[in-house]
N, C-alpha and C positions, 0 to 999 in steps of 0.2 A: 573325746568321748565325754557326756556327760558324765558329775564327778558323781551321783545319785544310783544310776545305773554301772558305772565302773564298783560299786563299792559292792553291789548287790551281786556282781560277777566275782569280785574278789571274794565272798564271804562265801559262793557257792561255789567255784575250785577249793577253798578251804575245807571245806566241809565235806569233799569227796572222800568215801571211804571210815568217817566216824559215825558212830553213833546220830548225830545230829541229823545228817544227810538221811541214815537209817527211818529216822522218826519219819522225818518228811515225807518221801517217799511212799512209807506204811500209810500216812494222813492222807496221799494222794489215791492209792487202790481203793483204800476203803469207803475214801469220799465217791469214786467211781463205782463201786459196788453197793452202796446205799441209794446212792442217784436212778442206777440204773434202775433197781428192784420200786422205788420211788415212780419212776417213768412208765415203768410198767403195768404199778398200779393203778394211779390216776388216769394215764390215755385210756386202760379198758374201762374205766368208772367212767368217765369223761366222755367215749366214744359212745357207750350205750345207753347212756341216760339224757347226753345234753338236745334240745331240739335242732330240727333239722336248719334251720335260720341262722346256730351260730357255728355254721361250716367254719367261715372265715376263721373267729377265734380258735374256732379246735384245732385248726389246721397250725396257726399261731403257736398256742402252746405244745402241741405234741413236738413240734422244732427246738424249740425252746428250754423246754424243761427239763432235759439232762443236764446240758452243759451250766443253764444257771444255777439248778440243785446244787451240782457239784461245786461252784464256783462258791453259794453259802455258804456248804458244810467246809472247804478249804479255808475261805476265809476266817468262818469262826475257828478252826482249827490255827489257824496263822495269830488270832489275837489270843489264844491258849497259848499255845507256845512261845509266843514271845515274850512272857514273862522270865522264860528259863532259857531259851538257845535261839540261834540264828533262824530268821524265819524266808531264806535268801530266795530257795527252792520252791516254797508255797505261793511267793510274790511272782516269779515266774509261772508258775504255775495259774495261779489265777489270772494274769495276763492273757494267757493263749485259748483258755476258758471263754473270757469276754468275747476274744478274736473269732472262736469260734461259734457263741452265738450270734454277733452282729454277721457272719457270712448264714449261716442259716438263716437269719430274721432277711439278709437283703435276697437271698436266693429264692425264698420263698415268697418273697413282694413280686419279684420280676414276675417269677410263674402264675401269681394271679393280674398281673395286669396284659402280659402276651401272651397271645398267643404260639403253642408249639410250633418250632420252627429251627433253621440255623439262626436269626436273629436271637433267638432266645436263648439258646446255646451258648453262643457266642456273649452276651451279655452277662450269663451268669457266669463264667469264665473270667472274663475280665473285672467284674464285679468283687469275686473271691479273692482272684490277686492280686487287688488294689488293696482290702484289707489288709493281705497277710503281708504285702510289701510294708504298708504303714508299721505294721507291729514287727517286723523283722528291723526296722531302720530306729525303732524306738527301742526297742531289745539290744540294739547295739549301738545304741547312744549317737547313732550318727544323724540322727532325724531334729537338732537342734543346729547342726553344724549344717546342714542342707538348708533346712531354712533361713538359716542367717546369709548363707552363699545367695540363693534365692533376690533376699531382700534387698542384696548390695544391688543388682543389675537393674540400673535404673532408665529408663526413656521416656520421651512428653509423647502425648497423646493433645494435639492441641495444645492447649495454655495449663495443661495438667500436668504432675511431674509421677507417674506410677513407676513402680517394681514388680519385676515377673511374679512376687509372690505375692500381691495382691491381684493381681490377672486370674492365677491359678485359685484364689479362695473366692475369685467374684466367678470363675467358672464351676467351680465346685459349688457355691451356693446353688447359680441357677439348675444344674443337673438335679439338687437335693430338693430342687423347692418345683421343678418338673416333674420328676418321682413322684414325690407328695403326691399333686394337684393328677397327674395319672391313676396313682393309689384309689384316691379318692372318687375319681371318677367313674374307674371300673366298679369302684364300692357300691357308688350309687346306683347305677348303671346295673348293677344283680338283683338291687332291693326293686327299681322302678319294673324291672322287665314280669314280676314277679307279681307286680297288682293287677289281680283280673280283671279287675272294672273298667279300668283304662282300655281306649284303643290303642290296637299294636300300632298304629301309625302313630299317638299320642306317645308311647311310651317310646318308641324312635326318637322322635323329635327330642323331647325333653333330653335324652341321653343325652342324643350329640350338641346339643345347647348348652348343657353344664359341661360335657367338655369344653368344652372352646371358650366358656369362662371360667375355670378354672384355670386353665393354661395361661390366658389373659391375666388372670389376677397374681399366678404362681411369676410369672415374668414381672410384674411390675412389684411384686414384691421382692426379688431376685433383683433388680438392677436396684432398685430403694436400698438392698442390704448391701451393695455394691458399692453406693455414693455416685451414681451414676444420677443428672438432671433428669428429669422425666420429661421436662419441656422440649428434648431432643425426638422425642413419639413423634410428636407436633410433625416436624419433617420429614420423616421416618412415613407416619402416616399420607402427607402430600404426597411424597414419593409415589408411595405405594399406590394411589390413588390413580396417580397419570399413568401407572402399572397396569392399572387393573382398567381403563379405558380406552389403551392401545394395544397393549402384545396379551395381556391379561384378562379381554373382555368374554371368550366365552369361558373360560373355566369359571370365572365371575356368575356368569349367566347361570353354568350347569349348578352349583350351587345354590345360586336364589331360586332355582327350578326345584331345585330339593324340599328348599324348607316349606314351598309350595303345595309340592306334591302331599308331605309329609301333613301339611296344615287342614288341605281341602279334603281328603280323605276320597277324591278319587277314584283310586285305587291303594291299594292294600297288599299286604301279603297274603301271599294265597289264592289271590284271584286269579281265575283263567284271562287271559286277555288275547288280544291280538295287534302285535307291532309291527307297523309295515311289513314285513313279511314272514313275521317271526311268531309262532301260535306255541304257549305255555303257559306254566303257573311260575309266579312271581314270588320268590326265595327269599329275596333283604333289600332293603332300601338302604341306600346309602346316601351321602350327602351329594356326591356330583352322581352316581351312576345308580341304575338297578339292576339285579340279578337274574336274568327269567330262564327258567331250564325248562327246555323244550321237551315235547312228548318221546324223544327220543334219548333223553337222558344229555346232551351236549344243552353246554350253559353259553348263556348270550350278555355281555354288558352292553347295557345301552343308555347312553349319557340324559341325564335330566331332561336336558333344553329337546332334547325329540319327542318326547311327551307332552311338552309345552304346545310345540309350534305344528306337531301333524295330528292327524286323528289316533285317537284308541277307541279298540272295539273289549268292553270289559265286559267276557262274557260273563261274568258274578257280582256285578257291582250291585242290584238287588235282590238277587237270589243266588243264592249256589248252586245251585241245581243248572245240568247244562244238556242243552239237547244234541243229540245224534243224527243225523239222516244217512236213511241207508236206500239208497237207490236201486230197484231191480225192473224187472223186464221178464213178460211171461206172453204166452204164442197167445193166439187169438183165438182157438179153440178151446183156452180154459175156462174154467169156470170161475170168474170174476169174485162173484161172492164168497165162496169155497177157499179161493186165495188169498181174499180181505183177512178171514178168519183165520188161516193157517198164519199168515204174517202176525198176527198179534199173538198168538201162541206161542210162535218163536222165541216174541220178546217175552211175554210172561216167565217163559222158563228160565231166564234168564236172571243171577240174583243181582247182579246189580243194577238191573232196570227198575226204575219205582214205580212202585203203583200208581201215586199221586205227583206232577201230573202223569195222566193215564196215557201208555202209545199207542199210537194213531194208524190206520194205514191209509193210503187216500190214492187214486190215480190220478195221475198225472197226465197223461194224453196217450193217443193214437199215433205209435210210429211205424216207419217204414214195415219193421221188420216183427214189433210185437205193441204188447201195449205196456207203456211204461208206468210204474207204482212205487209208489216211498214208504218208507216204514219210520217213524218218527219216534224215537224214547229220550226218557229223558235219563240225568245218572246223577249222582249228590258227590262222586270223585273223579274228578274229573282229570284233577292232581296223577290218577294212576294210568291215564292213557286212555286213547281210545283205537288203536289199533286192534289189541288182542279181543277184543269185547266186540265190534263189527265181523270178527274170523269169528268167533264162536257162534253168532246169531246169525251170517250166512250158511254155517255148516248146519243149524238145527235148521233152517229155511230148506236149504240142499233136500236131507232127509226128509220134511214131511211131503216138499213137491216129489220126490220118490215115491214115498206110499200113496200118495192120492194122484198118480199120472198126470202131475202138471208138468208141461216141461217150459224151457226157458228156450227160447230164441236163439238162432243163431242165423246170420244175415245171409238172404239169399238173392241172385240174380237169375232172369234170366233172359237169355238171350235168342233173339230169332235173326233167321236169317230169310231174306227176301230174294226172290230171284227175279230177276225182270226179262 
């Protein structure tokens, strides 16, 4: 055992049960009952005044700001009292303090960079027992005696001679310098989504552009802290190259299809479109796929490169406004004009047909069984379906050819018979 940490254990069995232990102790609640009341006040000061922009910090310090209050007031309590008695208890103490704001400060990073999930469960999880392991192995002085076992276990790596515990600080580096460059990312990534001047495809792009250099830069400064050549990339990148031209070449593709899509402005979020046989409005772009949820609520991925190489029908890409056709069919004794008019009154009544453009009714031709007519409007959500909006404006259709005796067709035969 550490002889630092054996002494600090020795002086607090000591001190069980006197006056000393007593002080400490008292220094510990009250430090906990000043903090607290401290906590209290500034997150309501803090939460009602600060602007909405500095979510992230608030969020920051309201985790924060117990345990390190306390860990102040303990400390300057530990430099008081160590003029007159053992301060064994307060050094423990302040230790578990720290421990337990670095697990706050890291639990609270994972939940702004993931999304909810079991991944993100599971992260924060191992995240907090990686802490409290490190401070339990330091607490019990074995965390010098680890590492030194660690450092004896030596093997080549090539012409290199390493130890498992330079392995484990060059893995720990990159995880810390991943983190970061994630942190970071999403950080941005809040501020960018956030400027309304930009297009939403603009403010995509950029996102996923700083991540992917960030991560870049967080890894090469990750293997730089490592001692690792960098001129290793070099083949690394060949590699990856004849990767990405043989087994690796459409997910290749579906990706530069992305930053494409995302460039030319195309299409968009939000737009209605239609994909080979797939008619919705478009949710998220992503770098290989996009999101399109159909009018029926069930969501569709469908990879970059099929955008590229088929047709898209985008019914918004100049205007949002989308038109309707509703097809009907009325006997040949009605009154044609009478029905042109009843059909646009349908739509009128209707609130989400626009006025502007105006709908139409137009006939269509002479059939068998009546004469067929369209009713044309148009709608600015298109996003909300259009199933239930065609049942409501056949049902007011229904009704006025009720009150004004039109009726609607229904196909007839007839048959003779000849006798010879």
């Amino acid at each position: 055992m550490n002889d630092g940490i054996k002494h600090i254990w020795q002086e607090a069995f000591a001190d069980i049960g006197t006056s000393v232990a007593i002080w400490q102790i008292s220094v510990i609640i009250a430090a906990c009952a000043i903090a607290w009341m401290i906590n209290g006040v500034l997150r309501a000061y803090v939460t009602r005044n600060a602007p909405e922009n500095w979510k992230l910090g608030i969020g920051t310090v309201n985790r924060l700001l117990f345990p390190l209050s306390t860990l102040v007031i303990v400390l300057l309590a530990k430099w008081i009292l160590g003029h007159w008695q053992h301060t064994s208890v307060l050094h423990l103490a302040s230790n578990l303090l720290l421990a337990m704001a670095a697990v706050r400060l890291a639990v609270y990073a994972v939940r702004y960079m993931l999304a909810p999930g079991s991944m993100l469960k599971t992260l924060e999880n191992a995240t907090a027992m990686l802490i409290w392991l490190v401070l339990a192995l330091h607490l019990s002085g074995l965390l010098p005696d680890i590492l030194n076992a660690l450092e004896t276990i030596e093997f080549n790596i090539g012409k290199n001679q390493v130890n498992l515990l330079i392995i484990l600080q060059g893995l720990l580096t990159i995880l810390v310098t991943i983190f970061a460059a994630m942190w970071l990312s999403r950080f941005a990534e809040n501020k960018l989504m956030h400027i309304d001047h930009l297009n939403a495809n603009t403010r995509v792009m950029l996102t996923k552009v700083l991540r992917v250099f960030l991560l870049f830069i967080a890894v090469l400064i990750a293997l730089s802290a490592v001692g690792l050549d960098l001129t290793l990339l070099s083949v690394f990148g060949g590699a990856l190259g004849v990767g990405l031209g043989f087994g690796l070449q459409r997910i290749a593709s579906n990706y530069v299809s992305g930053f494409i899509l995302l460039m030319d402005k195309s299409i968009q979020i939000g737009d209605v479109v239609t994909i080979d046989v797939h008619y919705g409005i478009i949710r998220d772009l992503r770098t290989r796929y996009l999101v399109l949820q159909k009018l029926d609520g069930t969501e569709v991925i469908i990879p970059n490169e099929t955008l590229i190489i088929n047709p898209v029908i985008n019914h918004s890409f100049l205007d949002r406004n989308t038109r309707v056709l509703l097809p009907i069919q009325v006997a040949y004794q009605s009154d044609l004009d009478l029905t042109l008019k009843l059909l646009l009154k349908a739509a009128e009544l209707h609130p989400r047909v626009l006025v502007a453009p105006e709908p139409n009714a137009l006939v269509k031709g002479f059939a068998d069984s009546g004469i067929d007519l369209a009713l044309s409007v148009w709608i600015a959500d298109a996003e909300n379906g259009t199933a239930s909006l065609q049942s409501e404006i056949y049902l007011t259709i229904w009704r006025l050819f009720k009150e004004n005796d039109i009726s609607i067709p229904y196909p007839q035969r007839e048959v003779r018979i000849l006798r010879t």
